[in-house]
C-alpha positions as CSV (number, residue, x, y, z in Angstrom):
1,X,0.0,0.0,0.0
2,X,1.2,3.7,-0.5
3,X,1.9,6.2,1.5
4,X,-0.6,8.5,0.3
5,X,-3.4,5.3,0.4
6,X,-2.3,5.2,4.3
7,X,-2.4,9.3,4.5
8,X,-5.9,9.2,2.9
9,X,-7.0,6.7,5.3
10,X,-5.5,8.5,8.1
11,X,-7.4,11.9,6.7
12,X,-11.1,9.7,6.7
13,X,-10.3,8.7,10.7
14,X,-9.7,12.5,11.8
15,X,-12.5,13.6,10.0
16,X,-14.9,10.8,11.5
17,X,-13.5,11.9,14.8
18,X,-13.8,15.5,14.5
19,X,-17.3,15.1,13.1
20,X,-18.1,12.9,16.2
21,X,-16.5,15.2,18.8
22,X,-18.7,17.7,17.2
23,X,-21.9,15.7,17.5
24,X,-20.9,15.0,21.3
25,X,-20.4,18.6,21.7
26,X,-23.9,19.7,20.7
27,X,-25.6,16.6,22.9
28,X,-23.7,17.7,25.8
29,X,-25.1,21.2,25.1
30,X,-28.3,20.4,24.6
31,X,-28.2,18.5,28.1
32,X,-27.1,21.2,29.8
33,X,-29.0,23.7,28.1
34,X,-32.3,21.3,28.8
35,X,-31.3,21.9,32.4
36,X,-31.2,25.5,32.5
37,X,-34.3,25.9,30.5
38,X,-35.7,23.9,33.3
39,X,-34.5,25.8,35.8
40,X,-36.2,28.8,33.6
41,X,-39.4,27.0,34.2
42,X,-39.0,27.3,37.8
43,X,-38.4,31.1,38.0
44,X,-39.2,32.4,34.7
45,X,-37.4,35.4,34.0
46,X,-35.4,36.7,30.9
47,X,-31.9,37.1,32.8
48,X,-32.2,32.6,33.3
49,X,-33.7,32.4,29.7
50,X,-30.4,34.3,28.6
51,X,-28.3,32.2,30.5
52,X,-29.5,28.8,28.7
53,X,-29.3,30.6,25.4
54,X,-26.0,31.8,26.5
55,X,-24.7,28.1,27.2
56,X,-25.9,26.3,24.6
57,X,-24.5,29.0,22.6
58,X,-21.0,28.1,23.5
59,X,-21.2,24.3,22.8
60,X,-22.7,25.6,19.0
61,X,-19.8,27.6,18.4
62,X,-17.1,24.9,19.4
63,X,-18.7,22.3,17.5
64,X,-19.0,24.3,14.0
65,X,-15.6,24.8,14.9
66,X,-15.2,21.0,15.0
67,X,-17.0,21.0,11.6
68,X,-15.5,23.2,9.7
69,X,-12.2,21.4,10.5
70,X,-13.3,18.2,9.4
71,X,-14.2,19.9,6.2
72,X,-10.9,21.5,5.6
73,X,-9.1,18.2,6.7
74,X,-11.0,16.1,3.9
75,X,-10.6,18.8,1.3
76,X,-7.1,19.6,2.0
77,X,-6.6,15.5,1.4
78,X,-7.6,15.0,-2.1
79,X,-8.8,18.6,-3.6
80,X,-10.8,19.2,-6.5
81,X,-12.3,22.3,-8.1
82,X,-16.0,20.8,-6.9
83,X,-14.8,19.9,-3.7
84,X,-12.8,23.0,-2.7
85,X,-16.2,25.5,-3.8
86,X,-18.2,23.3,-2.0
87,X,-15.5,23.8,1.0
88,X,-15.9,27.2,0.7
89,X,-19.6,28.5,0.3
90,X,-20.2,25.8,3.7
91,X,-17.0,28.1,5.5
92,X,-18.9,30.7,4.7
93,X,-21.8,29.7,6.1
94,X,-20.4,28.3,9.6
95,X,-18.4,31.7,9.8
96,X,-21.6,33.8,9.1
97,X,-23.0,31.5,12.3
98,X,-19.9,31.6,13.6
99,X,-20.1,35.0,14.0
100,X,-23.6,36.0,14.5
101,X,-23.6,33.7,17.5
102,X,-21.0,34.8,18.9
103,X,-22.4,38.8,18.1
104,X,-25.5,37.4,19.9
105,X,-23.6,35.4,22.9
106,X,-21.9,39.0,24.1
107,X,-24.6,40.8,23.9
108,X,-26.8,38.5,26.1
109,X,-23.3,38.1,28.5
110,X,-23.9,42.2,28.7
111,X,-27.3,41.4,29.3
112,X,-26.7,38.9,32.1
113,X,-23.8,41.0,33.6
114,X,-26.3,44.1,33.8
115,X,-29.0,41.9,35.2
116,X,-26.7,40.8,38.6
117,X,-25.8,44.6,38.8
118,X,-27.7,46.4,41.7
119,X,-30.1,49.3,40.3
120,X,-29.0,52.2,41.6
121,X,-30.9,55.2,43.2
């Protein structure tokens, strides 16, 4: 076998895994965010609302992260025209989420900040 058969193979295994870790990352945030949204039933206010948006927020962002890699990883293996604008228009697309998310994520940590803050008068 050659050394680029056993590179290729090597390229399909990170992938898998980086596309797995990814899927793990959004379960665990949806766990976690299940719980806070919970806990928003019990005293339902915006500032605990904001906080299980906030989370599972977070876990979003690292996993298209985790995507995106994968993505690059398979294309950078064995590119082709079709492959690479298909690599690109879907980075595009996780960095426009990318960075709305995390637009929206400090603006809801301001939110959540302002919200422990005392009122004063």
């Amino acid at each position: 076998m050659e050394l680029s058969n056993y590179l290729l193979i090597l390229v399909d295994w990170i992938e898998l895994l980086a596309n797995l870790i990814s899927v793990l990352i959004i379960a665990a945030g949806i766990v976690v965010a299940s719980v806070k949204v919970l806990q928003t039933v019990r005293k339902p206010d915006l500032l605990h609302y904001n906080k299980a948006r906030l989370a599972f927020s977070r876990y979003l962002v690292i996993a298209l992260e985790f995507q995106l890699a994968a993505d690059i990883v398979k294309t950078a293996a064995d590119p082709n025209w079709t492959d690479l604008g298909i690599l690109a228009v879907v980075a595009l697309i996780r960095t426009f989420l990318n960075f709305f998310l995390q637009r929206e994520m400090k603006e809801e940590e301001r939110e959540v900040e302002h919200a422990g803050k005392p009122v004063p008068g």
